[in-house]
N, C-alpha and C positions, 0 to 999 in steps of 0.2 A: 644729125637730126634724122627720126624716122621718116617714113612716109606719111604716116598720122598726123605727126607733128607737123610737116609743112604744110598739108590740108587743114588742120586748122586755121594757120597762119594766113593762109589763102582767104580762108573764111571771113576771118578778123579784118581783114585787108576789104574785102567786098562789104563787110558792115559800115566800117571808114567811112568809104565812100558813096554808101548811100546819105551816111547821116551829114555828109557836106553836103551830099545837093540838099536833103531837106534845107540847110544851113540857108544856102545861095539863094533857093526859092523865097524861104523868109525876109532874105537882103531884097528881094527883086520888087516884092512890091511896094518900096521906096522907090523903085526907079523905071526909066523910060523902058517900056516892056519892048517894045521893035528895037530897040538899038542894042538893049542887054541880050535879045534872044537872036536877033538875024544880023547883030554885027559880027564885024570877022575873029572876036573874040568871045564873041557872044554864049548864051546858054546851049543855043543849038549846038554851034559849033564845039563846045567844049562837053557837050553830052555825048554829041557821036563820039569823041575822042574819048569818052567815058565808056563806050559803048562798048567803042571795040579794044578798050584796053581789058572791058571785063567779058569780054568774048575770049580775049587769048587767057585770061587769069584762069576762065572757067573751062576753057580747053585743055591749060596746066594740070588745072584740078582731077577734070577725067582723065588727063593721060597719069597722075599722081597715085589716083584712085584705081587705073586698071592696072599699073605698074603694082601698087598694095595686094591685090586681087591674086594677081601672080605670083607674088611671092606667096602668099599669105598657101593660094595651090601649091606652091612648089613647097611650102613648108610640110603641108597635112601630106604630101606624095611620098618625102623623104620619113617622117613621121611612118607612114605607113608601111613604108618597108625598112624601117630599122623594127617595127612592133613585129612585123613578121618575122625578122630576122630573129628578134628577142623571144618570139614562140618556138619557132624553129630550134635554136640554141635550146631552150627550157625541156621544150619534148625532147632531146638529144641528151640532154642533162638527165632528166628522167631514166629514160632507156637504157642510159650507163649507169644510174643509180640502182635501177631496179634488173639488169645484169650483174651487177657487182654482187647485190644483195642474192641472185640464185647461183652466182660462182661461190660466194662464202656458204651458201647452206649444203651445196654439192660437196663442199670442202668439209663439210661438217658432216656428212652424210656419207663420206666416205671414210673422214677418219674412225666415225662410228663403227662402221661395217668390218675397218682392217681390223679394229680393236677387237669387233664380235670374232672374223676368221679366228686372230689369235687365241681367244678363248675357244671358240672351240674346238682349233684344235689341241691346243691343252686339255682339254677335257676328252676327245677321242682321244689321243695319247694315252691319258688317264684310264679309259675305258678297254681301249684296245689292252691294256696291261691286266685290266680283270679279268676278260674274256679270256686272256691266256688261261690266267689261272682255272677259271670254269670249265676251262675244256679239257684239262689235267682233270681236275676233279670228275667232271662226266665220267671222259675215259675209263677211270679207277670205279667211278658208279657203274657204266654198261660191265664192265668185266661181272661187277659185285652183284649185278642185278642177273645177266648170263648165268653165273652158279648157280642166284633164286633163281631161276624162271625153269631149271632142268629140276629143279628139288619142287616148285611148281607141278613142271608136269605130268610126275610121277603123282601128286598128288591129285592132280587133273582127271588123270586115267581110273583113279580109285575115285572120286565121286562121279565120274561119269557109269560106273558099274551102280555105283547106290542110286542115282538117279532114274537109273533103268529099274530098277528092283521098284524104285518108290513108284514110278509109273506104272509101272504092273500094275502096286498096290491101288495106288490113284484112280484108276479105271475100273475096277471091283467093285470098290466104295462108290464112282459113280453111279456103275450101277446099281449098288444095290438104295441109294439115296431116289435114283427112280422109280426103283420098284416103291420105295417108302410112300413119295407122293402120289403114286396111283391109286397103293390103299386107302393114302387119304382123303385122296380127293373123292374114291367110292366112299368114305365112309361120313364126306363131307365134315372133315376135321380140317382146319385153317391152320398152318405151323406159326401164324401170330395171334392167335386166341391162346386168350391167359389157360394156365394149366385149372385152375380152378372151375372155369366155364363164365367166372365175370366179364362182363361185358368190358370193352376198350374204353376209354375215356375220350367219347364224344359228344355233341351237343349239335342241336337240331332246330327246328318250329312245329306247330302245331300246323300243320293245312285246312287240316277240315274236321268238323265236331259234330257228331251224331248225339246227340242227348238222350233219344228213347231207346236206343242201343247201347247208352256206355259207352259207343267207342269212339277213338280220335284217332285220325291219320295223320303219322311224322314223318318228318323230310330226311331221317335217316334210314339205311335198311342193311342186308346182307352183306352189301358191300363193303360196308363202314363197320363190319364186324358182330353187326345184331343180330339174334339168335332166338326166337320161339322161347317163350318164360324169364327171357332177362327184364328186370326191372329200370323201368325210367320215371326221372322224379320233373314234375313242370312247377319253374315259377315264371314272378315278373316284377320286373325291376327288382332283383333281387328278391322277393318276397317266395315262402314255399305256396303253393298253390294245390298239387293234390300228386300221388303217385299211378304209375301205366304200371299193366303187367303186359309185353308185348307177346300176338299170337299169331299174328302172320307175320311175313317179311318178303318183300320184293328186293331186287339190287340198289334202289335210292330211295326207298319211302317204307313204312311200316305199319301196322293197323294193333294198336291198342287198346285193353279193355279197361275204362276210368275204376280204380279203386276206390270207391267208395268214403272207404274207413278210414281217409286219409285224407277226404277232402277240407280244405282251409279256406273254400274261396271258389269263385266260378271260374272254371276252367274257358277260352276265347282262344279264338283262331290269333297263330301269333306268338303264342304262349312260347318261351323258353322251356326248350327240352336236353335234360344232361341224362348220361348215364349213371355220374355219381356226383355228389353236391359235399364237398368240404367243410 
């Protein structure tokens, strides 16, 4: 029997004998209450004997009870160090489970690697045996190329004479291309003005419109290739508007005299100005 089990037992045992005194009390008052309670068998007497019978029962009990207590400690103590134990082991278990797993990948990582050496050096082997042959081949090329490069240089020596000749020439021709532009520039001829004298294909705005004057100042001028008498035609928004005949010229603007005979429309600051209209 556990230690539970007899502490109930105990229990059950001290219920008994309350429920007989109630019993006795019940008997007693049929009878002479001084002689039942203060005779020598009396209720007193037989209480105190009740008394301290359940003085020692409840003594048993606590000593039953602090004995359970103990075990019950010494159970959760052993309990605690076999859990420990069971971690301890677990983590240990671990540790060799997850070393095993990085011997096998090292295992695996190395057979890889021998496998790679073997290829390559199968494959240097393989290459080394080309390189032979390339260097054979060179060889027979530098010799082949040595022949070229003497039949080269002979031919080397022969355009370096034409070379020279051609620079002579070269230098002649320079100058006489500077003397060209000087004329021209005195004779105020542009080497990119059409051979005709047409104006270049540009386009402009009107800035400024003199009405009592006829004339209108444009945003293009000498620089953009205009020239004294070249014609400019103004529209807008597509629309023709009236034709310039141009009579002075600055480097970025120009001054025009409105033709007349040509007008469609009121000429406005603004206006689209081309050289030639499609």
């Amino acid at each position: 029997m556990t230690l539970l089990g007899k502490a109930f037992t105990v229990v059950i045992f001290l219920l008994s004998l309350t429920f007989m005194v109630l019993a006795l009390v019940v008997n007693a008052s049929h009878r002479n209450w001084r002689d039942l309670v203060l005779g020598a068998t009396g209720y007193k007497a037989t209480i105190e004997a009740i008394d301290v019978e359940n003085q020692q029962l409840r003594d048993a009990a606590e000593e039953a009870q602090a004995s359970l207590a103990r075990e019950q400690a010494a159970r959760r103590t052993a309990l605690a160090a076999l859990q420990t134990q069971l971690d301890q082991l677990t983590n240990e278990l671990e540790l060799s489970v997850n070393t095993n797993q990085k011997l096998e990948a090292k295992n695996t990582e190395l057979a890889q690697l021998d496998r790679s050496r073997a290829e390559e050096l199968q494959r240097l082997t393989e290459a080394n045996t080309i390189l032979r042959g390339q260097i054979r081949k060179e060889q027979e090329d530098r010799d082949k190329l040595f022949a070229e490069t003497l039949v080269l240089t002979d031919n080397l020596n022969e355009v370096r004479g034409v070379r020279q000749e051609l620079e002579v020439r070269n230098d002649a021709l320079q100058k006489q291309l500077t003397r060209f532009r000087e004329i021209a520039d005195h004779m105020g001829i542009r080497p990119e003005d059409p051979l005709d004298g047409a104006p270049p294909e540009r386009n402009g705005n009107i800035l400024v419109v003199d009405r009592p004057k006829s004339l209108v100042e444009v945003s293009i001028g000498y620089d953009d290739g205009l020239r004294k008498g070249h014609f400019l035609n103004v529209t807008r928004d597509g629309r023709f508007i009236t034709r310039l005949r141009v009579r002075e010229t600055d480097p970025n603007r120009s001054v025009a005299e409105i033709m007349r005979d040509y007008n469609e429309g009121i000429i406005l600051e603004g206006d689209r100005v081309d050289t030639s209209i499609d």
